[in-house]
N, C-alpha and C positions, 0 to 999 in steps of 0.2 A: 637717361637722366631722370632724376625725379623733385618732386617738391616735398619741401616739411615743414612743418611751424614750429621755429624755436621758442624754446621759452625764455630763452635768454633775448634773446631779440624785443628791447624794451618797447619799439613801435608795432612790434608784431606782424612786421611784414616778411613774406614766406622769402625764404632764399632756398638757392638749388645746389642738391650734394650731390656730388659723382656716385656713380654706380659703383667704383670701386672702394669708396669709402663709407658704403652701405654695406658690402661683401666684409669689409674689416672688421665693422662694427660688430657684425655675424660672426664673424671666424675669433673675434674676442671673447663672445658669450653665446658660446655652443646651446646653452640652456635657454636663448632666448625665444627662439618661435615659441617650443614646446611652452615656455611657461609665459607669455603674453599673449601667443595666438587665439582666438576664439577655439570653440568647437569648431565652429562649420566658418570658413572665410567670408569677412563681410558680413555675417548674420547677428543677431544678437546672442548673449547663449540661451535665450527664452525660448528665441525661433527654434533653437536646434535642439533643445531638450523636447520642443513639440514634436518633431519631423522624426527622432530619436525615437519616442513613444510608438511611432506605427508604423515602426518596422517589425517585420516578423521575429519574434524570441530569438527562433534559430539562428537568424544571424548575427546574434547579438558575439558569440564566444569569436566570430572572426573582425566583427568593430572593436572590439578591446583591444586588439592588436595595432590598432591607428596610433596613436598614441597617449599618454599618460591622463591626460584630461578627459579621452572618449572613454577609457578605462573607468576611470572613477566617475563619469556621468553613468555607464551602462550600471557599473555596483551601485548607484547610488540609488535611497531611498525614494528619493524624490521624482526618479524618471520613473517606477512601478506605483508608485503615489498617482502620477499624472494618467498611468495605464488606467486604472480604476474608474478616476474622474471621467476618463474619454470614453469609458465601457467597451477598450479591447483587450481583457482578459485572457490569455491563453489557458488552456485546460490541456495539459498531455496525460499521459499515459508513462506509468515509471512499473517496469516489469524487475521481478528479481529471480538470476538464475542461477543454479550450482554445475560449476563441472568441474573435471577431475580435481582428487586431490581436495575436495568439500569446497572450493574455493567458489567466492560468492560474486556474481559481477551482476553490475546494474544496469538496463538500455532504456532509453525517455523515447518516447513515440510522441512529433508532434503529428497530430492525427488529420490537421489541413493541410499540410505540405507531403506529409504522410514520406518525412523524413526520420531516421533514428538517428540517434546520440548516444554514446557510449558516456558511461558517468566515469570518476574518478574512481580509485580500488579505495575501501572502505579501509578505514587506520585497522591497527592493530588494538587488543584486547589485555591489561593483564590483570594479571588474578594471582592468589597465592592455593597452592597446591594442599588438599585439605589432609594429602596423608604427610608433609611435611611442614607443619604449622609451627613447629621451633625454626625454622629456619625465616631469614626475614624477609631473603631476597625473592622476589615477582620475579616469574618468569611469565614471556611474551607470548603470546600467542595468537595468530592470525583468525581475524574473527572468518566464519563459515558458515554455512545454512544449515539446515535441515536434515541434513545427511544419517541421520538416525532412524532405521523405521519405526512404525509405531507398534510392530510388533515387537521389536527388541525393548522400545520402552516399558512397555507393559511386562514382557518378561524382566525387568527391573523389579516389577514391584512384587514379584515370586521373590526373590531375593537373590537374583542371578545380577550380583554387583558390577561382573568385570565388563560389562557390555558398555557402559558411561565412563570407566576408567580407561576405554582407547580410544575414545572420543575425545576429540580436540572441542568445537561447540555447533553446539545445535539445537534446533527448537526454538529460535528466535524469532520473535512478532513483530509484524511489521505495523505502524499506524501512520496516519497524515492529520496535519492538522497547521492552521493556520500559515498556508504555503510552506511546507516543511514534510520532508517525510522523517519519520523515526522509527530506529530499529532497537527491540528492546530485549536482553535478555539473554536468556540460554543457556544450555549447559557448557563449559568447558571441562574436559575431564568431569571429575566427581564433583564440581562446583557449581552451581544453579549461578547465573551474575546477574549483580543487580546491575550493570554498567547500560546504558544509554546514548546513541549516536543518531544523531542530527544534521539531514544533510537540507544544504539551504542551495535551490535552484538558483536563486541570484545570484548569488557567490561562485557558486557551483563546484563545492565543495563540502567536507564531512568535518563534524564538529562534536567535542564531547558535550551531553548536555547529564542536565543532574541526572543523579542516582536513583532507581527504586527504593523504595524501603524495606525491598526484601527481594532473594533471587528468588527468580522464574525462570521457567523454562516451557515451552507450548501454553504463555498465559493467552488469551482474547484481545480484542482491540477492536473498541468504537467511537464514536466521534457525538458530541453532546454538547449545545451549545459554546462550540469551539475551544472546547475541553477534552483531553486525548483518556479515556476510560480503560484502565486495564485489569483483567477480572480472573482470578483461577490462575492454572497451572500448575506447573508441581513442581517439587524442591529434590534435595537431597536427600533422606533420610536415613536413620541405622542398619532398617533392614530393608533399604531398597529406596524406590521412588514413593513420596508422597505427594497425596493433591491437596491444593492449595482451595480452600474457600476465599481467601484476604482480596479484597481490589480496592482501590486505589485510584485517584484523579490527576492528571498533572493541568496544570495552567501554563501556556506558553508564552504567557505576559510576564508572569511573577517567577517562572522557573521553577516553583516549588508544587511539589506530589502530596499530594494531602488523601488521608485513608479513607473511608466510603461504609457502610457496612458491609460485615461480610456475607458470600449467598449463606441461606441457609441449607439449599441441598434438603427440603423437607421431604422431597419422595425419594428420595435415595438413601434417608436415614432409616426408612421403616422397612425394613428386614424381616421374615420371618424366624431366624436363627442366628446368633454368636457364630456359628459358622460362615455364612456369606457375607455377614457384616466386614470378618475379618480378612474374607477372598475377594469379595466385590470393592472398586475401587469408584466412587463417584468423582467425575472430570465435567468439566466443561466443556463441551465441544463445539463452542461457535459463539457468535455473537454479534448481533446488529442492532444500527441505530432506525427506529421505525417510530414513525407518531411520536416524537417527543420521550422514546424511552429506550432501553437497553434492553433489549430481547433474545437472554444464554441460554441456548437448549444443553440438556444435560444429559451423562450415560453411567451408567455402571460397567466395569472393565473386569474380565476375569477372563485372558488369554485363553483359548483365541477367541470368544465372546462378548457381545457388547448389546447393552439392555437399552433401549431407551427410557427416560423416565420424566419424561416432559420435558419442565424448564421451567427459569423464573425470569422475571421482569423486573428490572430497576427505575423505579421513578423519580429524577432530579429532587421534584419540588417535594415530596414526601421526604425523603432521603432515606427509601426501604425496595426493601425485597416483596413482591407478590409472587400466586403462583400462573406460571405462561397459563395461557386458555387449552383447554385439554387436545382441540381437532390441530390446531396449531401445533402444539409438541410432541404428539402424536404422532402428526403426518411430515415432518419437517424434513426433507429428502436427505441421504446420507452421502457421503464420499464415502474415503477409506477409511477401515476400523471407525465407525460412527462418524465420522467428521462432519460438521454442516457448514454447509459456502454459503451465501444468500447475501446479494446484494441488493438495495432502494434504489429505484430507478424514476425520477420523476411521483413519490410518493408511493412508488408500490413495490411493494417484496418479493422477490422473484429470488428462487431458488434452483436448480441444474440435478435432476432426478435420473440417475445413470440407470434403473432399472435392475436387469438382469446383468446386463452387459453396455458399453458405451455403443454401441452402434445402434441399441435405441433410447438414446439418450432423449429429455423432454424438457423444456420450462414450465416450469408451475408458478403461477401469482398466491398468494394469500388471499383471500375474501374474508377480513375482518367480520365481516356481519354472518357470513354461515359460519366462521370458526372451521373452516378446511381450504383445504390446496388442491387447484385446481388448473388442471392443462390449458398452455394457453399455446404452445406451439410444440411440435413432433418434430421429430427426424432431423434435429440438431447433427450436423454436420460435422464431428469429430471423431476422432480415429481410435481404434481400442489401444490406449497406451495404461495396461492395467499394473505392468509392474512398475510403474512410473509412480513418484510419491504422490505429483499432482499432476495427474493428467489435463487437467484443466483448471482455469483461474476465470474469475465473473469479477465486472467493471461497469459502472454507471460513470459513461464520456460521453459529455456534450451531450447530453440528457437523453441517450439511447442504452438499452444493453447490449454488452457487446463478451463473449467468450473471447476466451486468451487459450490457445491449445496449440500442435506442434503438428503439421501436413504429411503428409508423403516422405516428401524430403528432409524431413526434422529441422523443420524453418519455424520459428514462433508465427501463427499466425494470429489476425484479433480477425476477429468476427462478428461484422456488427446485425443488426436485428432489431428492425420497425415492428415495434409490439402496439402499435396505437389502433390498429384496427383487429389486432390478434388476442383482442380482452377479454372478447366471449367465450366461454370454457368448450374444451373443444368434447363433441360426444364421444361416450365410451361405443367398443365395438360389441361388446355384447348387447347393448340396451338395445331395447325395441322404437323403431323410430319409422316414422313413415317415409313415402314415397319422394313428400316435399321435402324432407330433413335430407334425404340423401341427395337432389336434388343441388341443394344447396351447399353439400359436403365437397361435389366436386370441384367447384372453383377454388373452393377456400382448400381444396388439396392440392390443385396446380398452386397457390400464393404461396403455399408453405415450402414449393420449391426455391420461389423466389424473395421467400424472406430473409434471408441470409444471404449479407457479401462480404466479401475479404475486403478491407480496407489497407492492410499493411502485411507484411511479411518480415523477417530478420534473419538471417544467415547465423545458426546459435551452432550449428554441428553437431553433437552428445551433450550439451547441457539441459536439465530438468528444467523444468518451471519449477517456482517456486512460491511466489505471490507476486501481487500488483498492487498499485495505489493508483490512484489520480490527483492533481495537483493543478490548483487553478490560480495561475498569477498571471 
């Protein structure tokens, strides 16, 4: 039996309804719990949007399944509103890989529970085919990574066409910005796309956002007073690949990409001869956000060779181009075909210097005031995976640095790394140093065992690395 106050009951005193003509009232309006009941029973939905707030992310994708209201409270702006307020932000780890078939799948590492998620497959791509441009119809195509090496790009720009015409798409940049990751770009066949994908972790789903103003393909991507920067790249051209100086700003408030000056590429304009002018090809190879600014090292490409020629610096508040500082662009360690990784870590640049070979692989910090790069820890822990496009990925999570690379088993692993006592530059073995310096070598060579641990693993089988983001909501 139970009590209720009617409102019909002009004295308002409580009369008692059967239990079975409560079950009725239910079996008339299937849609009632669901749409009068609280979130949480008995609670206010104040309390429950509180209680909601500090639960772990991760189990947010299995609370939506409660019902329709928990639904729309976990999507809803207001309970990631409230995260903020309370200062439990989560920060994961969003890795991107290719396996067969070019095909691109995404895994989120949250790195406290040090569980993975598997993302949604990214939508599809279309584009019109540039060798049949009378024709109207788009045809589809499944967006994909990377899958191009960078040696066959370059052989592009000799005039070797057909390498981009059995390509479906690749050379796509990846960026994060204002809890969002986005994927920009790339080639499809013979077509550079300007097309933009936007996947939003609360949703937890992938979304078109606007256009570039021009296709890319391997452009850059930095992050600038919460502004997504995109800089270089290369297009289509007549006789082969061109690179691209043009970059470009998007706003994640206003949706709109507004143009930037272009680099100017001043050391790689001055050539001694019409001859290499026309064989050398200046690219972008990298690009980070440090102290307030946009920091592109640059290279000159003439298969299978690659020059470095410093770099330049973009400063917001100027709204131009300078030239990098010389020890800087100089020394700025390389991946594949010139490629430069380098991530900010708690305010310092650190870069992943493969050497001769990855087995002695090093981190190096930046030292703004000497203008050079300097070791700060050895015998980085990753395996020789040389014919791999990316052997390895760098990540500032939870204000450490942590390597992204692939074990024994071809498991992704991350790899974190306490550099806060590992600042002072480590000595070279040639240099002459006394009795106290070696002394002192030794301990700090047993830590270097211990400065590195695996925090996560992921079962990927034969898929490449690709790239990483981080993403803090």
């Amino acid at each position: 039996m139970g009590t209720v106050l009617s409102l019909n009951n002009s004295r308002g005193e409580p009369y008692e309804v059967s239990q079975s003509e409560i079950c009725k009232r239910q079996r008339l309006s299937p849609s009632f719990c669901e749409e009068n009941s609280r979130l949480i029973s008995s609670l206010p939905d104040e309390i429950s949007i509180q209680i909601l707030a500090r639960i772990p992310r991760m189990n947010y994708l299995h609370l939506k399944l409660v019902s329709r209201s928990w639904k729309a409270a976990i999507l809803s702006a207001e309970l990631f509103n409230l995260r903020k307020e309370l200062g439990i932000t989560e920060e994961w780890l969003y890795v991107l890989t290719k396996v067969e078939n070019d095909k691109l799948l995404w895994y989120a590492l949250d790195p406290l529970s040090r569980r993975w998620q598997r993302l949604p497959p990214m939508p599809s791509c279309a584009f019109e085919d540039e060798s049949r441009k009378g024709l109207t119809a788009l045809r589809m195509w499944n967006m994909v990574g990377s899958s191009i090496k960078i040696a066959d790009v370059i052989r592009g720009w000799l005039g070797k066409k057909d390498t981009l015409d059995r390509m479906r798409l690749c050379g796509c940049a990846i960026g994060a910005v204002d809890g969002c990751i986005y994927v920009l770009g790339g080639f499809s066949r013979a077509s550079a796309m300007k097309c933009v994908w936007q996947y939003d972790p609360v949703l937890n789903a992938w979304n078109e956002a606007t256009d570039m103003s021009i296709g890319r393909a391997y452009c850059k991507t930095g992050i600038l007073n919460n502004k997504l920067y995109v800089v270089g790249g290369v297009t289509r051209g007549p006789g082969g690949l061109t690179p691209l100086q043009s970059a470009e700003v998007f706003d994640p408030h206003t949706g709109i990409w507004s143009p930037i000056p272009s680099m100017p590429f001043t050391k790689a304009q001055v050539l001694p001869t019409a001859f290499l002018a026309d064989l050398l090809k200046p690219i972008a190879t990298g690009m980070t956000s440090y102290r307030g600014r946009l920091f592109v090292p640059q290279s000159l490409y003439c298969w299978p060779f690659f020059v470095d020629v410093g770099g330049e610096v973009y400063d917001p508040e100027m709204n131009s181009w300078v030239e990098m500082p010389m020890g800087m662009g100089e020394g700025w360690p390389a991946r594949q075909a010139g490629t430069k990784l380098s991530v900010t870590v708690d305010g310092e640049l650190y870069a992943l210097d493969p050497s001769s070979s990855l087995d002695s692989a090093k981190i190096k910090v930046y030292d703004c005031q000497d203008d050079a790069w300097k070791v700060v820890a050895g015998d980085v822990p990753i395996r020789d995976f040389t014919a791999s496009e990316s052997p390895y990925l760098l990540a500032s999570l939870l204000g450490k640095l942590h390597v992204i690379t692939k074990d024994a088993s071809h498991n992704i692993a991350v790899l974190q790394a306490d550099l806060q006592n590992h600042l002072a530059p480590i000595p070279s073995a040639s240099s002459s140093v006394d009795n106290a310096l070696h002394e002192h070598a030794r301990p700090r060579a047993e830590s270097e065992r211990d400065l590195w641990k695996v925090i996560a693993t992921c079962s990927v089988g034969s898929a490449e690395l690709v790239s990483c983001q981080t993403v803090n909501i």
